[in-house]
C-alpha positions in Angstrom: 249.4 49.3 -49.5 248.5 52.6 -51.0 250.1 56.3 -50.7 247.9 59.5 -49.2 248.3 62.3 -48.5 249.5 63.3 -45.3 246.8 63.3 -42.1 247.1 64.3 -38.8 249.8 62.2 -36.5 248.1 60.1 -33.8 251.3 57.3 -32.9 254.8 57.1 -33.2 257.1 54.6 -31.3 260.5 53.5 -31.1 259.4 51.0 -28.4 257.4 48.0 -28.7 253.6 48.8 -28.1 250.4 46.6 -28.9 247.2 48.0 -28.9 244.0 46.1 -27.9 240.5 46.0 -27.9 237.4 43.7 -27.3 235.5 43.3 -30.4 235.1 40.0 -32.1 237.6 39.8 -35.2 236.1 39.6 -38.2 236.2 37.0 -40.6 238.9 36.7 -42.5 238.0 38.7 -46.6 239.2 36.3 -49.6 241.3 37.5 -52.2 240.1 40.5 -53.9 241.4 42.3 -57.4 243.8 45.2 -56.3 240.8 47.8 -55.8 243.3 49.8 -53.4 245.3 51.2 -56.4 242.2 53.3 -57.0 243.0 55.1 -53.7 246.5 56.0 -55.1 247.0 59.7 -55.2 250.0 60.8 -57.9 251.2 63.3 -55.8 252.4 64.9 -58.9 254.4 61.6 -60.4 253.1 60.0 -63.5 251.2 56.8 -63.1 251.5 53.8 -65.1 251.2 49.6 -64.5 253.1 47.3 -66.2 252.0 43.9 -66.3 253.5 40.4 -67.5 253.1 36.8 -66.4 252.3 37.1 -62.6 254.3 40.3 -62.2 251.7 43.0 -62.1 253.4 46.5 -60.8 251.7 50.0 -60.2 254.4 52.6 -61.3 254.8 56.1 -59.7 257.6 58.2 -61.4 258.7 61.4 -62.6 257.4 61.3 -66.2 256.2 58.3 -68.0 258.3 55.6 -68.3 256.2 52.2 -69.0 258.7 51.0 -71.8 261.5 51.3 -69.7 259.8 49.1 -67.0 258.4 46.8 -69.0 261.9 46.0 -70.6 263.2 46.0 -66.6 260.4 43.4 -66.1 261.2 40.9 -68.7 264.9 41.2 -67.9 264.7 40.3 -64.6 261.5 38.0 -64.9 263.6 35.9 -67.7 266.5 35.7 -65.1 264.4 33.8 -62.3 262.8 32.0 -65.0 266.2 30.6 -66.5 267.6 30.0 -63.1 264.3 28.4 -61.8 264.8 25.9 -64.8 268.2 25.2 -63.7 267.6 25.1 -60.2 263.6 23.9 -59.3 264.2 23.8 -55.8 264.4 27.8 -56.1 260.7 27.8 -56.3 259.5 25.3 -53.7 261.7 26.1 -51.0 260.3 26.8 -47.3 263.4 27.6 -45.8 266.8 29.0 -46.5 268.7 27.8 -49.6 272.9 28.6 -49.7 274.2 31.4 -51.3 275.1 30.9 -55.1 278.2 33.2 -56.7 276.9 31.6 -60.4 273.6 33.6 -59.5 272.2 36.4 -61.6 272.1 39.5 -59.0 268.3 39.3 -58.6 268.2 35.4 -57.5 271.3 36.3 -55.5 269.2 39.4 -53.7 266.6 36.7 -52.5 269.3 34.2 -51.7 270.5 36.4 -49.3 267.1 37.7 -47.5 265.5 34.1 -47.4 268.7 33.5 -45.5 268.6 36.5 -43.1 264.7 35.9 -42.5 265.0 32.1 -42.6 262.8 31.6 -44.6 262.9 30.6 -48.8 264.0 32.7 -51.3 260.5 33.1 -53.1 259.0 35.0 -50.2 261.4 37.6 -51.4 260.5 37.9 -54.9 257.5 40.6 -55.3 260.2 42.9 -53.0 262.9 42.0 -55.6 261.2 42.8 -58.6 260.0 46.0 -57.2 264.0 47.5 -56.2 265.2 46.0 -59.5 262.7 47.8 -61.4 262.6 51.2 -59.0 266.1 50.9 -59.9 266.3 51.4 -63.5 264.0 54.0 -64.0 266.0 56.0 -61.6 268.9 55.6 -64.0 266.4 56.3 -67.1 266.1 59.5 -65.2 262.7 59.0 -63.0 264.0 61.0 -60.6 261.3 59.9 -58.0 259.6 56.5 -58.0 257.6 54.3 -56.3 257.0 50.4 -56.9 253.9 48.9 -56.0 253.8 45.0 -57.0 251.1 43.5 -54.8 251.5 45.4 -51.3 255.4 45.4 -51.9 256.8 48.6 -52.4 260.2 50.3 -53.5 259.6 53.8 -52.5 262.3 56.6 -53.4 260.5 60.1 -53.0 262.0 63.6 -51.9 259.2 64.5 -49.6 257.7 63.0 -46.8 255.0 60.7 -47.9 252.4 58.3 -46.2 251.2 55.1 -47.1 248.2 53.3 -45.8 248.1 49.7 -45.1 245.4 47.2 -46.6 244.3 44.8 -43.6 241.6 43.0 -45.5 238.6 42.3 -42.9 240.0 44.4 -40.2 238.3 47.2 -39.0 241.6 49.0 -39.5 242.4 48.1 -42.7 242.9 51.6 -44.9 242.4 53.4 -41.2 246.0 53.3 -40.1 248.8 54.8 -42.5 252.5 54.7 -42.0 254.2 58.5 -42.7 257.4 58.3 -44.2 259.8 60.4 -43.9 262.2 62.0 -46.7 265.3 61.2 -45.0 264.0 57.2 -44.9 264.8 56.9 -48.6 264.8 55.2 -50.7 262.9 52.4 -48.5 261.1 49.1 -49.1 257.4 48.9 -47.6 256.4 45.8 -47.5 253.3 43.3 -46.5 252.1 39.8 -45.8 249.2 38.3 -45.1 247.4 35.7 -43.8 244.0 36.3 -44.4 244.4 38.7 -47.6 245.9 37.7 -51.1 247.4 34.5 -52.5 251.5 34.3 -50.9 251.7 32.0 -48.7 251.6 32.6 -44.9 251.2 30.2 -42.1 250.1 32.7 -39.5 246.5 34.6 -38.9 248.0 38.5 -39.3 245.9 40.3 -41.6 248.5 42.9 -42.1 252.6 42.6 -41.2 253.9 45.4 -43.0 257.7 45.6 -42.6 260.3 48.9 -43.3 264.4 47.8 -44.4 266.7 49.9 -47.2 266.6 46.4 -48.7 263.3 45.5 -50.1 263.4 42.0 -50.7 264.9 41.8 -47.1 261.7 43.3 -45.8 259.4 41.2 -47.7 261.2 38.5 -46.9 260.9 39.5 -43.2 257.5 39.9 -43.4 256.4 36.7 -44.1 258.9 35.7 -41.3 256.5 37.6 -38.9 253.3 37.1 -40.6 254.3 33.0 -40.1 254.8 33.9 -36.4 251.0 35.6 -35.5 249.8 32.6 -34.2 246.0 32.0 -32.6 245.9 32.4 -28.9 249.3 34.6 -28.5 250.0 38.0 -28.3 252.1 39.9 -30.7 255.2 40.7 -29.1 257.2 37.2 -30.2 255.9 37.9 -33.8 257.5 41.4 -33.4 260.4 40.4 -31.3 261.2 38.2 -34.7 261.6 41.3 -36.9 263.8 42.8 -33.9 266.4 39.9 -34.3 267.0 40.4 -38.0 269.8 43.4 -38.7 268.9 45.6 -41.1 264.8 45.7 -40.2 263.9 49.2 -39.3 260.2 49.1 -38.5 257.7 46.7 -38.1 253.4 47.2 -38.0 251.2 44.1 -37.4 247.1 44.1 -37.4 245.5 41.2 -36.5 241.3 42.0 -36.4 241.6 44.7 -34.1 244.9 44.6 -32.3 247.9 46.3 -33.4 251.1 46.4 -32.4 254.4 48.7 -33.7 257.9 48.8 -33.0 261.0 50.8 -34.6 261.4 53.3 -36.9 257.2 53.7 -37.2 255.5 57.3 -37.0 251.1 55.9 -37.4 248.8 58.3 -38.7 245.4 58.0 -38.6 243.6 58.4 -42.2 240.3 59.9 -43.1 237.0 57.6 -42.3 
């Protein structure tokens, strides 16, 4: 996902809407390097990436603080690690694991929104990372940030803002942007996919970008809904799963050419 400027409004919906049309979907795009980051406009934040192991964040903040984030990022990277080594099933788990009050905060965070989402704790953990981090470098006086670790975004800004989404093959992919507005944060953005990147999702959605306070609840959520775009049906049960789960505000999903919205969601159409 990556932030523009603001364009003209064409959608907005509190209702449950899909949009369709008849063109052939594409075929779904491999993995690609994160080439949307060059599309990132500042918006007059500092920009930095931090990157270590797997974790691999682009940082937006009030003035540059890349130490800070890389010392968040090894803190809270070398608390999954140690309780990974403790606990393997952490890492391989499809479905809910039970809450654990011997947890680090971080592995507790994911506990708790593979459990609302029903699905494992690990689908929570770019969304994690990204809050954690945001986090700190608001106490290390950031005073805006936003968190971009691989589509998953904590997002804390003081003006509205709009992010596109990234929908790999589909003709709308970096067409369709969601506008956010100032009184929405701080607010996780986040996005899974089944045809784009290398999380694991056992649907055909090449975009499910999900909105929650929480943002390893929405990431988690996200995969919950990207696992529920199956071939042949439409895309009301795959958004009627992000209704059920408290705490979801908005939900977008683009499969090829369809689309489909519900909740707290205000679309706007970007620049061609």
């Amino acid at each position: 996902m990556i932030a523009y400027p603001t364009p003209t409004t064409f959608y907005h919906t509190s209702h449950p809407v899909t949009v369709k049309r008849k063109k052939k979907r594409p075929d779904p795009c491999s993995y690609q390097q994160r080439t949307y980051r060059n599309l990132v406009e500042p918006g007059g934040l500092v920009g930095f990436e931090v990157r270590l192991k797997e974790t691999d964040l682009q940082i937006l903040a009030g003035k540059d603080l890349r130490v800070a984030a890389f010392e968040a990022v090894f803190k809270y990277r070398s608390q999954l690690e140690n309780y990974i080594a403790r606990h393997p099933e952490f890492v391989a788990a499809l479905t809910p694991l039970p809450a654990d009050l011997t947890a680090p905060p971080i592995v507790k965070t994911m506990l708790a929104a593979g459990l609302a989402a029903e699905v494992g704790p690990m689908a929570a953990v770019a969304g994690a990372v990204a809050e954690y981090v945001g986090k700190v470098l608001l106490a290390e006086g950031a005073g805006e940030v936003v968190v971009e670790n691989g589509g998953d975004i904590y997002f804390c800004r003081r003006q509205a803002s709009v992010v596109g989404i990234f929908a790999g093959a589909s003709p709308l992919s970096n067409r369709v942007g969601l506008k956010i507005a100032a009184g929405l944060m701080p607010l996780g953005i986040c996005t899974s996919s089944g045809t784009v990147g290398h999380s694991l999702s056992l649907g055909e959605a090449d975009s499910v970008t999900v909105l929650a306070r929480d943002t390893a609840l929405a990431d988690a959520v996200a995969t919950l809904v990207g696992n529920a775009v199956q071939p042949g049906q439409s895309l009301e049960p795959a958004l009627a799963r992000a209704r059920a789960v408290t705490g979801i505000l908005g939900v977008v999903i683009i499969r090829g050419e369809e689309l489909g919205a519900w909740g707290e969601v205000e679309l706007v159409e970007l620049g061609k």
